[in-house]
C-alpha positions in Angstrom: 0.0 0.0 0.0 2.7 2.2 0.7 4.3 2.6 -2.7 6.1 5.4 -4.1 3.8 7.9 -5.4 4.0 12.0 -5.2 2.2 13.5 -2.7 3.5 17.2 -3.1 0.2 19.0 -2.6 -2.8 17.8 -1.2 -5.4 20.4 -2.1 -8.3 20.8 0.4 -12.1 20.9 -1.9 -14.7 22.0 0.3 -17.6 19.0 0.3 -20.5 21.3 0.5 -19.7 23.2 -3.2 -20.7 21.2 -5.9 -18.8 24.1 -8.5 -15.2 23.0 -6.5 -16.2 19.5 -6.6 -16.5 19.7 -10.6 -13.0 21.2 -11.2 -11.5 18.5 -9.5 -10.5 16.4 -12.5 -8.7 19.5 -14.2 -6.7 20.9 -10.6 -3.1 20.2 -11.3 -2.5 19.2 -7.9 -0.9 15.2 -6.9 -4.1 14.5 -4.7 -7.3 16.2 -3.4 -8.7 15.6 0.3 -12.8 16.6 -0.1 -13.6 18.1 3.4 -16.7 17.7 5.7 -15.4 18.7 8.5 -13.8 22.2 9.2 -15.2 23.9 5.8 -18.3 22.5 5.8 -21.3 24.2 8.2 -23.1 22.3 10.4 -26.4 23.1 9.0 -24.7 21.5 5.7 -23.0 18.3 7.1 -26.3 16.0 6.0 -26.6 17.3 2.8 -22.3 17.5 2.3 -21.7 14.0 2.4 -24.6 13.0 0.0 -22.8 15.2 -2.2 -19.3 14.0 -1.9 -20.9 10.5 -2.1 -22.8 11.7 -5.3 -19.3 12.9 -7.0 -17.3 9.6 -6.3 -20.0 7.9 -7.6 -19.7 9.7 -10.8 -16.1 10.3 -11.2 -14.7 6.8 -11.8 -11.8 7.1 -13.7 -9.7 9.5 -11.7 -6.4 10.8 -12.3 -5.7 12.0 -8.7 -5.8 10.5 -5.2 -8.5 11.9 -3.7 -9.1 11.4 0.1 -12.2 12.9 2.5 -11.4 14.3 5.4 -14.2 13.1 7.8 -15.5 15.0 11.3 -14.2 13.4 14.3 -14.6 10.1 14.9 -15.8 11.3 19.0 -18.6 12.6 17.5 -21.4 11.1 15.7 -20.7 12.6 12.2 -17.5 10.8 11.8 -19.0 8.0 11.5 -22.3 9.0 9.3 -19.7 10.1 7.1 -17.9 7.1 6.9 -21.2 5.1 6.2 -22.1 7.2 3.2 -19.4 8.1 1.4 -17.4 4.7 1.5 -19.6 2.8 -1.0 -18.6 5.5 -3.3 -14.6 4.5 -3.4 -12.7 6.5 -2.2 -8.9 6.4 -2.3 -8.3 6.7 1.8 -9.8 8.9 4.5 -8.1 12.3 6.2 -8.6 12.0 9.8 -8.8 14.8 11.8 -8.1 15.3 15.0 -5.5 12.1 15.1 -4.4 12.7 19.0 -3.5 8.7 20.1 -2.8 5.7 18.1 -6.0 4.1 19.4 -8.3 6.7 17.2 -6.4 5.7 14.4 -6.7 1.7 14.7 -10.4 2.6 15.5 -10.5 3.8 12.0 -8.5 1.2 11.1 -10.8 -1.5 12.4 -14.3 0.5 10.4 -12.7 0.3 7.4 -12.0 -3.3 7.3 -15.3 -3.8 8.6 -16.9 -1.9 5.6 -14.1 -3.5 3.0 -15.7 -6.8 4.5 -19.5 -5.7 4.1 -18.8 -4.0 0.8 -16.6 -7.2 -0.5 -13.5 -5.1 -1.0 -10.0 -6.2 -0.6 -8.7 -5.7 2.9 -6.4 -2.5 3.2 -8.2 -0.8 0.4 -8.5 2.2 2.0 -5.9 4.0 3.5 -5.7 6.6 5.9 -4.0 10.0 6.6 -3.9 11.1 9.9 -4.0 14.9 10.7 -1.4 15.5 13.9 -2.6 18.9 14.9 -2.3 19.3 18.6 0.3 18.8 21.5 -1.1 15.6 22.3 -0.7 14.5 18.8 3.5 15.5 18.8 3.7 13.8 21.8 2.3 10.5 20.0 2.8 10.7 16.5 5.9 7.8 16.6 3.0 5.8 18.1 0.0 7.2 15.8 3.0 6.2 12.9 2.8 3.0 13.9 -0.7 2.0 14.5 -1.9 0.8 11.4 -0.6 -0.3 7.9 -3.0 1.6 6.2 -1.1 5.0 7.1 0.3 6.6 4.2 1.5 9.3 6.2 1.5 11.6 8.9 -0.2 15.1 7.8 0.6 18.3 10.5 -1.9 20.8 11.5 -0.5 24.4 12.5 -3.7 26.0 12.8 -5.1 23.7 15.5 -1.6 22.9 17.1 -0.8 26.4 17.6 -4.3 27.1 19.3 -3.8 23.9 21.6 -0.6 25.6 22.6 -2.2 29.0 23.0 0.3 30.8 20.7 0.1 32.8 17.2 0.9 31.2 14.0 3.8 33.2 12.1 4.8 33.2 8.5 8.3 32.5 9.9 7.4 29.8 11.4 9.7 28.8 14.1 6.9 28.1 16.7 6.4 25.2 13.8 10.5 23.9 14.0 10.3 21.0 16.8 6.3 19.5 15.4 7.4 19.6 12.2 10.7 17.5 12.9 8.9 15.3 15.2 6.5 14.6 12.4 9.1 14.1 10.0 11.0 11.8 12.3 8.1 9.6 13.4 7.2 9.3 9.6 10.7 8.5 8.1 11.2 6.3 11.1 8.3 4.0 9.6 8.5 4.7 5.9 5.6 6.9 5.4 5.2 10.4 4.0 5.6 13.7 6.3 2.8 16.2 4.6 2.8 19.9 5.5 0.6 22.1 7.0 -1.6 24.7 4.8 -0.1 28.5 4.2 -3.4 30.4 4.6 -2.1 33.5 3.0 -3.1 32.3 -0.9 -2.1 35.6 -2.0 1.3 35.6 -0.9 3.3 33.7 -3.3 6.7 34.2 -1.9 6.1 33.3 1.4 4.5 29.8 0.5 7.8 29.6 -1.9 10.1 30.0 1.7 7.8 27.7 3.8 8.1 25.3 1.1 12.0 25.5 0.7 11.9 25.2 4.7 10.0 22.1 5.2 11.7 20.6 1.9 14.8 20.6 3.9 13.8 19.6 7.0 12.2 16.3 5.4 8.9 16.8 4.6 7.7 15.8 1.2 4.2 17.4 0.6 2.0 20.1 1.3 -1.6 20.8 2.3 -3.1 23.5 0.5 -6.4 25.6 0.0 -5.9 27.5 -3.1 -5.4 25.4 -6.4 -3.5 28.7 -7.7 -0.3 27.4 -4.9 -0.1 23.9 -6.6 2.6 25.8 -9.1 5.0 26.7 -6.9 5.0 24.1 -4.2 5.5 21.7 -7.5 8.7 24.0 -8.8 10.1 23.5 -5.1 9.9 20.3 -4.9 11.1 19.6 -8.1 14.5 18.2 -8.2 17.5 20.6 -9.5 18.6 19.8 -12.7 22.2 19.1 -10.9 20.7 17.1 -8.4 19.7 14.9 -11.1 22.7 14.7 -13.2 24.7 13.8 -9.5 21.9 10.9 -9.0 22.8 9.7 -12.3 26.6 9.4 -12.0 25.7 7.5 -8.3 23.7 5.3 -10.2 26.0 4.4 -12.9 29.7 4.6 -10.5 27.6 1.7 -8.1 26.2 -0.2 -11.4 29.9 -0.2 -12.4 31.0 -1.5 -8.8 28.4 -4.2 -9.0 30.2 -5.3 -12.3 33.6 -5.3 -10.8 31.3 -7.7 -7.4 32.0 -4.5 -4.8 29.1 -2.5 -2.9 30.9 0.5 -2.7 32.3 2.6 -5.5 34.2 6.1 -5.6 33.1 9.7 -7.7 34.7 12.7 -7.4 37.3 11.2 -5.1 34.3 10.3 -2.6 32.8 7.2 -1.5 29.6 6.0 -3.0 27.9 4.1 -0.6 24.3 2.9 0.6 23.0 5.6 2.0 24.3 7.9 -1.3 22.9 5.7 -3.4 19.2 5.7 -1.6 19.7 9.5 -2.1 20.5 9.3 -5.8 17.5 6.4 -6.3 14.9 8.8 -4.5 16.0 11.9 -6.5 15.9 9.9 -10.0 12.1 8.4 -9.0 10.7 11.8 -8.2 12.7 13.2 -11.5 10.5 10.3 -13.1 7.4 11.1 -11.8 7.9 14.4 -12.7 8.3 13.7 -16.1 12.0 15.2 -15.6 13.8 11.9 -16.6 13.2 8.7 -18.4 15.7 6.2 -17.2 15.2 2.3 -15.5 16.5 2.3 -12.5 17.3 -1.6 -12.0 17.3 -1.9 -7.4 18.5 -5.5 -8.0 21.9 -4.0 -10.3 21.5 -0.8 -7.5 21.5 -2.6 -4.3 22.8 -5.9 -5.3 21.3 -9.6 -5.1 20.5 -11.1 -2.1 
């Protein structure tokens, strides 16, 4: 379940706006999460999820992930919206609110019973928990763990700074330590570390310096509530065109080593070893899936034969 696949921006669709919910197949973006909860009244919860049922029923052959954030699962309309918009397919659930590990194998354990009941393959729908609260940072290595369905851990600044009673800044530094901790908890289990939102949709620049930030400090994707940010958080992550043509030569000096029966090999008078070569392979697949490079990348030739 946990496959390679780009999850650079994860664009937030309102599930209560039928005109957002018809531009979904043209937004440029790697996946769309289709919200009930947070943007969606509570006069318009009922008549939200019949909607967001009504779409997935009708949009069949998608080329996007598309998730739905659901409301709370402590709260009865978690689980009314799990009931009506799973027989509609789709690709996972975004939970909200993900404080312990035991809300998440609660999840967990409804979706196999509705993969069951609907006569799905088991582990068909995956889940992205939402860590947005200082209960949730404490956990998250725990909540990383508690399910094999977790294709990552997703942060939420807006809720985690109001459980810590602080402002949210555009710098951001109130932001350094969660962010690492879900980066760590996330790399530590081989999932994906997804961003928190940058509310300011106007402000192109600053989303461009969040996104170099969290780039670097691990994270690989990005929430996001305008589709007009899907540009640049897509140009960040991006790999450099001499990142690329490094990755290459690491790929072709360890090939070569392979040949000669060694595991480690030598460029630019430095060693080329396992963990450089994990670097090079991760570069060259995200070049391929963003169309920046066409080349077969052999693991067997890269890592050797068992």
């Amino acid at each position: 379940m946990n496959g390679f696949r780009l999850r650079r921006t994860l664009l937030y669709v309102p599930g209560n706006m039928p005109s957002m919910l018809q531009n979904i197949p043209i937004f440029q973006c790697d996946g769309v999460m289709i919200d009930l909860e947070d943007a969606v009244p509570l006069s318009e919860k009922d008549a939200a999820r019949i909607l967001v049922r009504s779409f997935l029923e009708n949009y069949r052959e998608r080329n996007k992930e598309l998730l739905v954030r659901i409301n709370p699962l402590d709260s009865p309309r978690g689980f009314d919206d799990l009931k009506e918009v799973l027989p509609a397919l789709p690709d996972g659930i975004r939970l909200p609110k993900a404080d312990t590990p035991e809300i998440v194998e609660t999840l967990d354990t409804l979706l196999t019973e509705y993969e069951e009941e609907l006569g799905l393959e088991l582990g068909r729908f995956s889940i992205l928990p939402s860590i947005e609260s200082a209960e949730g940072i404490i956990n998250c290595v725990k909540i990383a763990r508690s399910s094999p369905r977790l294709i990552g851990l997703a942060f939420g600044a807006e809720d985690f700074t109001a459980s810590l009673e602080i402002e949210r800044t555009k710098t951001g530094e109130e932001l350094f330590h969660a962010r690492t901790r879900v980066v760590w908890a996330a790399k530590a289990v081989g999932i994906q570390a997804i961003d928190t939102i940058f509310a300011d949709a106007g402000d192109m620049e600053g989303l461009r310096r969040e996104t170099e930030l969290i780039k670097k400090l691990g994270l690989t994707g990005k929430s996001l509530v305008n589709p007009r940010q899907i540009e640049v958080i897509h140009e960040v992550f991006a790999p450099k065109q001499e990142e690329i043509d490094y990755a290459l030569q690491v790929i072709e000096a360890i090939g070569k080593a392979r040949e000669m029966g060694t595991g480690v090999a030598s460029l630019g008078g430095k060693m080329v070893d396992a963990p450089v070569v994990k670097r090079a392979l991760r570069v060259l697949k995200t070049a391929q899936a963003h169309g920046m490079v066409d080349v077969e990348l052999d693991e067997e030739v890269i890592y050797g034969k068992e």
